[in-house]
C-alpha positions in Angstrom: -5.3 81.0 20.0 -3.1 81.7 23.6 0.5 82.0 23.1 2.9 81.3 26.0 6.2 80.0 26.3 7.9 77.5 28.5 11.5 77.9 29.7 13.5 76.7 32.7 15.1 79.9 35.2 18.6 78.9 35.1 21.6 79.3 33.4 23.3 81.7 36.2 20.7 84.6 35.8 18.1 83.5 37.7 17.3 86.7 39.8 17.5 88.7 36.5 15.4 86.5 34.8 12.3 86.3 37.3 13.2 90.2 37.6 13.0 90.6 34.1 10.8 88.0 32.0 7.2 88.4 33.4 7.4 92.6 32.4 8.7 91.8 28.9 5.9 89.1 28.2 3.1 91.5 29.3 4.8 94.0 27.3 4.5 91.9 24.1 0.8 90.4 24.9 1.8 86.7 25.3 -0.7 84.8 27.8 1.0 82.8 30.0 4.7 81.7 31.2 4.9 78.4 32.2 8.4 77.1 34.0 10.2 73.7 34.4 10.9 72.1 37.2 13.4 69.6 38.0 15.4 69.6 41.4 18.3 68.2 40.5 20.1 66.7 37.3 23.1 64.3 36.5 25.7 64.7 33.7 25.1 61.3 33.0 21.3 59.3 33.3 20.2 55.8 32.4 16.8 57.6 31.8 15.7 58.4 28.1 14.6 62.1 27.7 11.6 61.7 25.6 11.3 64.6 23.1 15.2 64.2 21.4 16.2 61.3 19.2 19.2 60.3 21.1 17.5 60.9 24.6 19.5 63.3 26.1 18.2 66.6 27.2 18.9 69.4 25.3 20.0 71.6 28.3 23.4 71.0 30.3 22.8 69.3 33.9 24.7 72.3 35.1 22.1 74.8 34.5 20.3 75.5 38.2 17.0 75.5 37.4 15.1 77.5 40.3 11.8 76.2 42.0 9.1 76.8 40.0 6.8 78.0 43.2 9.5 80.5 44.4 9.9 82.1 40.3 6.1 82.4 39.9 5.4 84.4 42.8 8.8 86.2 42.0 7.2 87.1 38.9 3.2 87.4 40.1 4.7 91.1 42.2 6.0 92.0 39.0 2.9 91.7 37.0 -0.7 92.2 36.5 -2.5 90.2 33.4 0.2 87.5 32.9 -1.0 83.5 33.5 1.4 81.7 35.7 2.2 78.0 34.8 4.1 74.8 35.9 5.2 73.3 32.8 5.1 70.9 34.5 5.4 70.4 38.1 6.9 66.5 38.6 3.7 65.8 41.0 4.4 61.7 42.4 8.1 63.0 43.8 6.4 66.1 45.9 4.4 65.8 48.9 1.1 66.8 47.7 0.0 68.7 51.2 3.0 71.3 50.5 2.2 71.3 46.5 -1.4 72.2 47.7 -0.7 75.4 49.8 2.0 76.2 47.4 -0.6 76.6 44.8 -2.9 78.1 46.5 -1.1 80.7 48.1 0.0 81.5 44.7 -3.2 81.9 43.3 -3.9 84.1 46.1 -0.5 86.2 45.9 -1.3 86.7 42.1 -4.9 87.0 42.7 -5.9 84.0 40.4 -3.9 83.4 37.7 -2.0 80.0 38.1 -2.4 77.3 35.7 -1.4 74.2 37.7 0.9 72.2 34.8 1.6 68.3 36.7 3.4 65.1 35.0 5.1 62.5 35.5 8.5 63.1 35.1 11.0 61.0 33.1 14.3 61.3 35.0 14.6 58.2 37.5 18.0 59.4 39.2 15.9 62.3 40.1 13.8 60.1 42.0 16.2 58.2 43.4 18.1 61.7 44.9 14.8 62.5 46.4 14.1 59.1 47.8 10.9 58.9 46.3 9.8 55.3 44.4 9.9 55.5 40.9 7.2 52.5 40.5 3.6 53.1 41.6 4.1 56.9 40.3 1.1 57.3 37.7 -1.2 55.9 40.7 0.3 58.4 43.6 -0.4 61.1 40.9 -3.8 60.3 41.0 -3.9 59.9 44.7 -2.2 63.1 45.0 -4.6 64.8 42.6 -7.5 64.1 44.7 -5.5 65.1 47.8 -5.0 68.5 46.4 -8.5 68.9 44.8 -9.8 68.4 48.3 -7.8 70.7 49.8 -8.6 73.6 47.4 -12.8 73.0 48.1 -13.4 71.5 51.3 -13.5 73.1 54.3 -12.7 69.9 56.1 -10.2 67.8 53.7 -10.3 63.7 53.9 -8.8 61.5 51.9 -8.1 57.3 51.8 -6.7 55.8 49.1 -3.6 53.3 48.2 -0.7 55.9 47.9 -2.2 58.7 50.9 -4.4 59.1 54.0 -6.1 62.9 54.8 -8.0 63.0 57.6 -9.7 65.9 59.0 -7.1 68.9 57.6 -8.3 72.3 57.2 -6.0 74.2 54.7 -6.5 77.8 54.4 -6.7 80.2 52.6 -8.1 78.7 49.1 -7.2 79.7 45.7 -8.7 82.9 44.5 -10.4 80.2 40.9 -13.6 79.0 41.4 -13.6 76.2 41.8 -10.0 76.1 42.1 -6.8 76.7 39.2 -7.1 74.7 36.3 -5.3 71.3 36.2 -3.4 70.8 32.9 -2.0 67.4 33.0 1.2 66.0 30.8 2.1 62.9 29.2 1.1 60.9 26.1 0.2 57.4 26.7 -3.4 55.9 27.6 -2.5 56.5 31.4 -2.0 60.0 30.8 -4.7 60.6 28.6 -7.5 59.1 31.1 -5.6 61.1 33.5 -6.7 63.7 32.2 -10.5 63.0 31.4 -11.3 61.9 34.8 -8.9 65.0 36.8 -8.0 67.4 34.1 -9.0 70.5 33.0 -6.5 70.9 30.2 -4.2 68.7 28.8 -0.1 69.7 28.3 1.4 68.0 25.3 4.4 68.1 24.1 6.3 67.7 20.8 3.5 67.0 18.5 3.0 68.3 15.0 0.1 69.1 13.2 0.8 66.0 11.3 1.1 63.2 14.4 -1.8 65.2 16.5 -5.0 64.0 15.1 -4.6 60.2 16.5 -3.7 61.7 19.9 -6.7 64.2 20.2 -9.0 61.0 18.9 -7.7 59.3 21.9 -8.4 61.8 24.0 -11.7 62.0 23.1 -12.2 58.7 23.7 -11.0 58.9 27.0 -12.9 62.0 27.6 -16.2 60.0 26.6 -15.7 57.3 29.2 -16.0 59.8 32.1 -18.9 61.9 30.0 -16.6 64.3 28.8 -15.8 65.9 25.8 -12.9 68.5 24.4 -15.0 71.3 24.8 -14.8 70.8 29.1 -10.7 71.0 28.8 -8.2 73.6 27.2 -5.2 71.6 24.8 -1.9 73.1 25.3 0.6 72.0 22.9 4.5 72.6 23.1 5.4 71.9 19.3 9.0 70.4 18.7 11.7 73.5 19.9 11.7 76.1 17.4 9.8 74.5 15.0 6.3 76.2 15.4 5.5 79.3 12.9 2.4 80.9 11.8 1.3 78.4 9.5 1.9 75.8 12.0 -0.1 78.0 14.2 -3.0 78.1 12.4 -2.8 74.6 11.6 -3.2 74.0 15.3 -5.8 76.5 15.4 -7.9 74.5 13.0 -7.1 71.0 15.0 -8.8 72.8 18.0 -5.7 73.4 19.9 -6.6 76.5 22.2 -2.8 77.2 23.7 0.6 77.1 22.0 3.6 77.3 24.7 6.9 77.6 22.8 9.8 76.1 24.5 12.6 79.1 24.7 15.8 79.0 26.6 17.4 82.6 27.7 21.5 82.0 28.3 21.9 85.7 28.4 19.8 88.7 30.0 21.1 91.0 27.6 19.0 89.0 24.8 15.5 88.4 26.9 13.3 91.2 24.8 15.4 90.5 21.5 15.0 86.8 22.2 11.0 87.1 22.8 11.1 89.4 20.1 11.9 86.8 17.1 9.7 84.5 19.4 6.7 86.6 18.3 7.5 87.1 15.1 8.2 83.7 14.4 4.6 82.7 15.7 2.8 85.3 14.2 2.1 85.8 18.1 0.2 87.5 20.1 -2.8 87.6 18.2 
């Protein structure tokens, strides 16, 4: 089993955060560090957050959570072993040229260690700000999947399809991955799922138990099967409910075939990073 944790860079201490977090993981022997992403927020959204009863994010709209991209390569210069993940990067609002060479360049900068974390999203203000349409998104994230695949292996990058048109773009230099960073795609439903079987090479889920995951990871496979796939071609990272996972749920995981646990953590205060990650670990039983 892989332990990592997810967390957004926000909360006022974002320089001392990216300074500080990706030393104190490697310290401890966690795996990976996978951040959030969300440009903007509103104190008050139509949109239902998916993983809380009432809908509502757990996390103040005030909280200034900095660009993925621009943490991870904060944090590749500051370590050596430590996997760097989007978790997840909200793909159909981007433009998926830019979220290529982003990528890449980090894989190159932290000489090939980014796991590529993509969803949907869930917050349609957030569209809206960005002028981006919220319909027709699961179908531009498949668009924009090939788009960026391309980019990544060709040497000459083309691409038609109903959401984006590549033609003839060289993009240099590639990721450092062979044959490029591994795709770990979000989201629950059938959509998501087949997502997954025909692009993926991992699948992100989040808020699962031991108890609801078995349906889910038989729909998976099934969805695997229809592209001639099966579970052992993807790695399953699972984000348990916050602050629920411990070693027993652990190993329970461990016997469902679940290969990565990422434990949501939030860090307020820089004072508490190593104390925070410290009960982290112990809670977990992690690392292994």
């Amino acid at each position: 089993m892989k332990f990592g944790i997810c967390t957004p860079i926000g909360f006022g201490i974002v320089a001392e955060l990216v300074d500080a977090l990706g030393p104190a993981l490697e310290q401890r022997g966690f795996e990976s560090l996978w951040v959030s992403e969300h440009v903007v927020l509103f104190d008050e959204h139509q949109s239902r957050y998916p993983y809380t009863p009432d809908g509502q994010m757990p996390i103040p709209a005030s909280i200034g959570m900095a660009d993925p991209f621009i943490a991870l390569t904060f944090m590749a210069a500051r370590t050596t072993t430590l996997r760097l993940g989007t978790g997840v990067c909200i793909l159909p609002q981007r433009n998926p040229v830019y979220t290529a060479k982003q990528v890449a360049d980090l894989d190159v900068i932290s000489g090939g260690r980014v796991e590529f974390g993509i969803g949907l999203g869930w917050l349609r203000e957030e569209y809206e700000a960005l002028d981006v349409p919220w319909a027709g998104r699961g179908s531009r994230a498949d668009d924009y999947l090939q788009v960026i695949r391309s980019l990544w292996v060709d040497e000459v990058s083309n691409f038609a399809g109903e959401n984006y048109t590549l033609s003839g773009a060289r993009m240099y230099p590639k990721p450092v991955q062979s044959p490029h960073p591994a795709i770990h795609i979000g989201g629950d439903g059938a959509a998501a799922l087949n997502r997954v079987a025909a692009y993926g090479q991992g699948w992100f889920g989040m808020g699962w138990t031991p108890e609801s995951l078995g349906e889910q990871l038989r729909l998976l496979d099934t969805a695997l099967a229809r592209h001639q796939r099966s579970r052992n071609d993807i790695e399953i990272s699972i984000s348990p409910p916050y602050g629920a996972c411990d070693v027993r749920m652990a190993a329970r995981f461990a016997d469902l075939g679940v290969d990565r646990i990422i434990d949501g953590v939030l860090f307020t205060d820089i004072d508490a990073v190593e104390a925070t990650l410290d009960q982290t670990m112990e809670r977990l039983g992690a690392p292994q």
